[in-house]
C-alpha positions in Angstrom: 45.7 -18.8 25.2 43.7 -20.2 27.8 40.2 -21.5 27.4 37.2 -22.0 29.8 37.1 -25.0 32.0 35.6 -28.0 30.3 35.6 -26.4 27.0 35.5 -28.8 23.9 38.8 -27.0 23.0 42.0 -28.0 24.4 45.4 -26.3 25.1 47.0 -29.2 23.1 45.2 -28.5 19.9 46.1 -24.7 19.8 49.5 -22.9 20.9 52.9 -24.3 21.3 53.8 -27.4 23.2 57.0 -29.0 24.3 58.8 -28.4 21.5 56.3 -29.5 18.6 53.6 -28.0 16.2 50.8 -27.0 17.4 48.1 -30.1 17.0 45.2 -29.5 15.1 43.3 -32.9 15.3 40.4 -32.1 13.6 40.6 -28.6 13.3 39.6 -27.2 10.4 38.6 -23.5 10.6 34.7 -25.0 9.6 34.9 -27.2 13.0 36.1 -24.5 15.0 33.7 -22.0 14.0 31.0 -24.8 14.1 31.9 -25.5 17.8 32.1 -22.2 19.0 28.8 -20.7 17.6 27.2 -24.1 19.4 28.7 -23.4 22.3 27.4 -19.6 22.7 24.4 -20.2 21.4 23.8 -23.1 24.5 25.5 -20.9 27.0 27.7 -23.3 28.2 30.5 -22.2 28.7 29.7 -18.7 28.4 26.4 -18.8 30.5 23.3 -16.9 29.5 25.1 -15.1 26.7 23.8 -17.3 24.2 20.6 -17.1 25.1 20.7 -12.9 25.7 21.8 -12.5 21.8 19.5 -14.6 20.8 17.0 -12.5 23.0 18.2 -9.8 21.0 17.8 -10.6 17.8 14.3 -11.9 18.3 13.2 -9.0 19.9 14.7 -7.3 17.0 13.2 -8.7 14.4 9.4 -9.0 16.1 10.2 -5.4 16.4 10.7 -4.8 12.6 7.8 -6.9 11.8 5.5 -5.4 13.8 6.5 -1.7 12.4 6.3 -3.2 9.1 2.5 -4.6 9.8 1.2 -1.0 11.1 -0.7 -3.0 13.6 -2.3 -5.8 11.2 -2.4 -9.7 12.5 -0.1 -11.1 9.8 1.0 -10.0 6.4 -2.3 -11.2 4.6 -4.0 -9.2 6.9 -1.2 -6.0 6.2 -1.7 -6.4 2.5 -5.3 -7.6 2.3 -7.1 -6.1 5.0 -10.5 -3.9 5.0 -8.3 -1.0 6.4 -5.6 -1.3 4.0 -7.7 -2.1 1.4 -8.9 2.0 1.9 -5.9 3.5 2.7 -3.1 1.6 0.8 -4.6 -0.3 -2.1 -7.0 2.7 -2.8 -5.0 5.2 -1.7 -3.2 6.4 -4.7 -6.3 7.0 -6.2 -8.6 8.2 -4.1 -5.9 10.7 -2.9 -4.5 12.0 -5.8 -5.1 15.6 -5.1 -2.5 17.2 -7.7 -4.8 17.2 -11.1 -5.1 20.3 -12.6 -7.0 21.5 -15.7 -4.3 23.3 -18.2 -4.6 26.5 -19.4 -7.3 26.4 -21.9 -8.8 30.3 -22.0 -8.1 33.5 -20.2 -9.8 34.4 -16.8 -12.9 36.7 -18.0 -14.8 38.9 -15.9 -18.4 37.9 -14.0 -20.8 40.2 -11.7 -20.8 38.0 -8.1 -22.4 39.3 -4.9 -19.2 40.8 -3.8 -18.8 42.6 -6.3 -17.0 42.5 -10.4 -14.7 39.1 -10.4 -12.0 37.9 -12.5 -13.3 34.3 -12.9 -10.4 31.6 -13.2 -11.6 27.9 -14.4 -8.1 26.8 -15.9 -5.0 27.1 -15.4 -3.1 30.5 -15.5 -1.1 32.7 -14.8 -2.4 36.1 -13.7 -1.0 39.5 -12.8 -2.7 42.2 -10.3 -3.7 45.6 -12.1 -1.5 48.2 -11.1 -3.2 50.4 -8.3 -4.6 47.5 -6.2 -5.1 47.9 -2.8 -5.8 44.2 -2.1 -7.1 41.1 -3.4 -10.7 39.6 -2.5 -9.9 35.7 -3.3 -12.5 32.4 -3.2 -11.0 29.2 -3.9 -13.0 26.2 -4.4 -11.3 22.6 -5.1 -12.6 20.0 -7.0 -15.2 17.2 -6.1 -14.2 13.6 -6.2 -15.1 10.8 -8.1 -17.9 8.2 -7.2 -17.3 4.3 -6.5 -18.4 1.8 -9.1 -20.5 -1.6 -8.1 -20.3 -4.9 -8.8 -22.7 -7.6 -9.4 -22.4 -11.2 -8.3 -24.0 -14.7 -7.8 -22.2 -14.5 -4.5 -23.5 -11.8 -2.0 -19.6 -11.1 -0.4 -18.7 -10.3 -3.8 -21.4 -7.7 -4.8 -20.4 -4.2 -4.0 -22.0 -0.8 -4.6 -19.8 2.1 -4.7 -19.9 4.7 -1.7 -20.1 8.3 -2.7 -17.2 11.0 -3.3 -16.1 13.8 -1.4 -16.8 17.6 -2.4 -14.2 20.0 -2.5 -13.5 22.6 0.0 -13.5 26.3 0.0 -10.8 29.3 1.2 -11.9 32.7 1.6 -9.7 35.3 2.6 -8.6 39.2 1.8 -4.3 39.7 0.8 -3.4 43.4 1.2 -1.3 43.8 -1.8 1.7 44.5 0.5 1.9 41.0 0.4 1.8 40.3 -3.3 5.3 39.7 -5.2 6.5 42.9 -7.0 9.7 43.3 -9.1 12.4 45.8 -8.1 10.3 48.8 -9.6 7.5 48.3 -7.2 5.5 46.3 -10.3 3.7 43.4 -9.6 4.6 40.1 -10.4 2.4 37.2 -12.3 0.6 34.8 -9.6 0.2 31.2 -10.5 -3.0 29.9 -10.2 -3.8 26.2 -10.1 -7.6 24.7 -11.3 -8.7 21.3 -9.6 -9.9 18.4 -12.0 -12.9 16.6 -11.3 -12.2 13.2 -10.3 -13.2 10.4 -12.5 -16.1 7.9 -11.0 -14.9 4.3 -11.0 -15.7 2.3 -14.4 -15.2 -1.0 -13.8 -15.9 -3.8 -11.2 -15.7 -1.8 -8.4 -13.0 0.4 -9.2 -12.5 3.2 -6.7 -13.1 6.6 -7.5 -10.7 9.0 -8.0 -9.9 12.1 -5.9 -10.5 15.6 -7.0 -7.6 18.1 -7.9 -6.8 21.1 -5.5 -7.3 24.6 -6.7 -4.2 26.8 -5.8 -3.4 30.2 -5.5 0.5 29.9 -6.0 2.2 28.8 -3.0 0.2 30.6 -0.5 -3.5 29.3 -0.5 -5.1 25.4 -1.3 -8.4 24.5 -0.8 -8.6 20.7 -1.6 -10.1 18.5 -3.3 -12.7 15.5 -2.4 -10.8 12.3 -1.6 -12.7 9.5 -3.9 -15.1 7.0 -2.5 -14.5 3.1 -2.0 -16.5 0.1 -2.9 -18.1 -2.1 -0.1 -19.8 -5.3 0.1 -22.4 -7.0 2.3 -19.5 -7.4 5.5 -18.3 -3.7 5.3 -21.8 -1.4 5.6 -21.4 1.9 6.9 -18.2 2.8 5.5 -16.5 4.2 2.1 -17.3 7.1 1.8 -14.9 9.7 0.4 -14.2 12.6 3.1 -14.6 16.0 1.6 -11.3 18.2 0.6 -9.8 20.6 3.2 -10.9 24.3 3.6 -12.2 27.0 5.7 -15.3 25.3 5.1 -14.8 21.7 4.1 -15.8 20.0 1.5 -18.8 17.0 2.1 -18.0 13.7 2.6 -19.4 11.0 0.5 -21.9 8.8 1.4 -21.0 5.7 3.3 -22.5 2.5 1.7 -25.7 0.5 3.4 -27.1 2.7 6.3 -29.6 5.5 6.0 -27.5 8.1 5.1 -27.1 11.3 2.2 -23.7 12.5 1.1 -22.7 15.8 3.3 -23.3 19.4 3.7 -20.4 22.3 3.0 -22.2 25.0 4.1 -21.9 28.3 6.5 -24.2 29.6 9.0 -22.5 32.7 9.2 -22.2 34.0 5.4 -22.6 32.9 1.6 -20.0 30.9 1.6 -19.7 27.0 1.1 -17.6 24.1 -0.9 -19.4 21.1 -2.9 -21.7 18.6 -1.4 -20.7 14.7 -1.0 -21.9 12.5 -3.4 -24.8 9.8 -2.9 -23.4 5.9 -2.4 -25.0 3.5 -4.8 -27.7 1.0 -3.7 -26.7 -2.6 -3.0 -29.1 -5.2 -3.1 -30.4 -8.6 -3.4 -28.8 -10.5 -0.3 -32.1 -12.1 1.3 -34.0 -9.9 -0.6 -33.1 -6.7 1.1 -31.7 -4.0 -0.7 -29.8 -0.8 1.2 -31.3 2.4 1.3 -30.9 5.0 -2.1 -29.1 7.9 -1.1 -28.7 11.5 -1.5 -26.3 13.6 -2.5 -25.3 16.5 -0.2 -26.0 20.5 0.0 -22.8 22.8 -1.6 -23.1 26.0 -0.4 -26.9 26.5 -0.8 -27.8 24.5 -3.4 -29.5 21.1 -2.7 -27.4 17.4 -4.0 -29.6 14.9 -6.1 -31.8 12.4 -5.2 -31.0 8.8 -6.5 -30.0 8.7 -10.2 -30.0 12.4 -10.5 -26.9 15.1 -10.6 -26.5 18.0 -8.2 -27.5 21.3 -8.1 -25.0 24.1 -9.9 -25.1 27.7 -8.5 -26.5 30.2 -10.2 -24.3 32.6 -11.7 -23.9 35.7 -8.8 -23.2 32.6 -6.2 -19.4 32.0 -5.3 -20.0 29.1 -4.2 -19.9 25.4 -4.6 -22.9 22.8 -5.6 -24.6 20.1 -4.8 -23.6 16.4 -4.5 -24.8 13.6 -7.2 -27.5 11.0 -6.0 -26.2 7.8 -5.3 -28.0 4.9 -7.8 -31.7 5.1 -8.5 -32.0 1.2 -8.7 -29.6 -2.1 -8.2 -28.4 -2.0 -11.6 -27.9 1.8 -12.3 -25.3 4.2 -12.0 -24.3 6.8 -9.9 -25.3 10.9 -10.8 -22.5 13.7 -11.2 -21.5 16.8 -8.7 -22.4 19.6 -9.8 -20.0 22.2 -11.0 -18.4 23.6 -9.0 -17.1 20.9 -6.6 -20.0 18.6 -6.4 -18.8 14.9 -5.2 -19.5 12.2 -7.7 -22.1 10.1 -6.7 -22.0 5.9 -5.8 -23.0 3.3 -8.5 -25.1 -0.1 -7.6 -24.6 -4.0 -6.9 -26.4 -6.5 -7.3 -27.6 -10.3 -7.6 -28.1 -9.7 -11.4 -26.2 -7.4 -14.0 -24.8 -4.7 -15.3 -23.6 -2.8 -12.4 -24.2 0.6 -11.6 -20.4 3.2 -12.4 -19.7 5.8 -10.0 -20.4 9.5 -11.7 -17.8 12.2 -11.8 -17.0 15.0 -9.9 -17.3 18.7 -10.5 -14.4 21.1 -11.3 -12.8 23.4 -9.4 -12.9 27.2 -9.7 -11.6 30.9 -8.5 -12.7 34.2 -7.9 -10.4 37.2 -7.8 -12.1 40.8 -6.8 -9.6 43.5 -7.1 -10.4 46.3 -4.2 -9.1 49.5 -5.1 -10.8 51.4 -2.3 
């Protein structure tokens, strides 16, 4: 074996020499391993490869770090930060989309504007009458939940709760070539899927929660509000919950502390519309100011509610959904439900002084089925 010029290791310690042992003075397999990792990791003998694995690793590991920070500073700012705060912390329940009401009653029938409807506001399972040329279908998901506030000597502690998000709407025709028959040309039972209105927050701001999706088996979704998020004095203009997906969405919430009113799911081209955002909550008392009370927003045509008061429900020949909640009335009140169908819950108060406002409740989903035989 031979070994680099002016290494610490000599020929005399390792390998045969004339005619005795190989000398170990010193040795041990600790030393040598000691003595060798020292001697890469300096480059000495083995110049700049201690120094390019160490390059490696350390761009290695920054590398892991930084994927595992998504962007954020450090990992206080990863785990504690405003945007993760929303997305993370919130997220599973703001997000939770996959509520759905059991089956409680059968679909009945209802006169709508397009016609004699099979009405579904539960869970069930349905099955096409024999004959039908296609299916007429509205799906509405379910509005989202309100934030609650939070009342506190210290103004970056007082929140007020931002509003939740309506749910959207899906409108469409299905030839019945497309629906699932059995071998003799019958068709087969369709699964149909009733969102839950999301819970407003009840305690010190608490979140609230998202609105369930209404499904028409595997084919169609229309989705429910995501739930809105508490803010304080440092974090105006944000929270509110965005409105669930559809051919026409659903309204976002209200954000909390600028002039604004929960959103519109509306159409300017036909009858058609999901649930209106909910109103965020007042928060007040920091140099005596108080933010401005907020609206809810319009579901199809049917107007959200001013502070403290729920939104507008549909009258009964209307497929679509309602209005938004109002946002708190006052620092120390609570937010106003959706209206059913869909209506985003609305934002409950902060303040100085106590209680604190809860965030309201959103409204459930629904379905409409007109059979076309013609």
């Amino acid at each position: 074996m031979t070994f680099p010029s002016g290494s610490p290791i000599s020929p005399g310690d390792w390998g045969a020499t004339k005619g005795t042992a190989p000398g170990m003075k010193q040795r041990s397999q600790a030393n040598v391993t000691d003595a060798l990792s020292a001697d890469v990791a300096s480059g000495g003998n083995w110049p700049g490869l201690g120094g390019m694995l160490i390059g490696m690793i350390v761009s290695l590991i920054a590398g892991a770090i930084s994927a595992i920070l998504g962007g954020f500073a450090t990992v206080i700012d990863a785990i504690f930060g405003t945007v993760n705060d929303d997305y993370v912390k919130h997220l599973p329940i703001i997000a939770d989309h996959t509520q759905q009401l059991e089956d409680l009653e059968a679909a009945f029938e209802q006169l709508i504007l397009q016609g004699s409807a099979w009405v579904f506001v539960d869970g069930e399972t349905w099955t096409p009458t024999a004959g039908v040329l296609s299916l007429e279908v509205i799906l509405i998901g379910a509005g989202a939940g309100g934030a609650a506030g939070r009342w506190d000597l210290v103004a970056e502690n007082r929140y007020a709760g931002a509003g939740g998000g309506g749910g959207g709407e899906v409108h469409t025709t299905i030839p019945a070539s497309l629906l699932p028959k059995d071998v003799d040309g019958n068709f087969l039972p369709i699964t149909i899927g009733i969102g839950t209105g999301g819970a407003g927050g009840a305690a010190d701001a608490a979140p609230g929660a998202g609105g369930g999706n209404t499904t028409l088996d595997v084919w169609l979704t229309a989705g429910g509000g995501t739930g809105g998020v508490p803010r304080n004095w440092n974090q105006l203009g944000s929270g509110g919950g965005p409105g669930g997906a559809g051919m026409i969405p659903g309204g976002r919430g209200a954000h909390v502390g600028i002039a604004n009113n929960g959103g519109d799911s509306t159409s300017a081209y036909s009858l058609n519309g999901g649930g209106g955002g909910g109103g965020a909550g007042i928060l007040g008392d920091t140099a005596g100011a108080s933010t401005t009370p907020s609206y809810g927003g319009i579901g199809g045509i049917w107007p959200g509610g001013a502070p403290g008061q729920p939104g507008t429900p549909p009258s009964a020949v209307v497929a679509t959904g309602g209005g938004g909640g109002g946002g708190s009335a006052t620092t120390t009140s609570s937010g106003a439900a959706g209206a059913y169908p869909a209506g985003g819950g609305g934002g409950g108060a902060g303040s100085l002084a106590g209680p604190r406002g809860n965030g309201a409740r959103g409204g459930n989903g629904i379905m409409y089925i007109i059979e076309r035989f013609t």
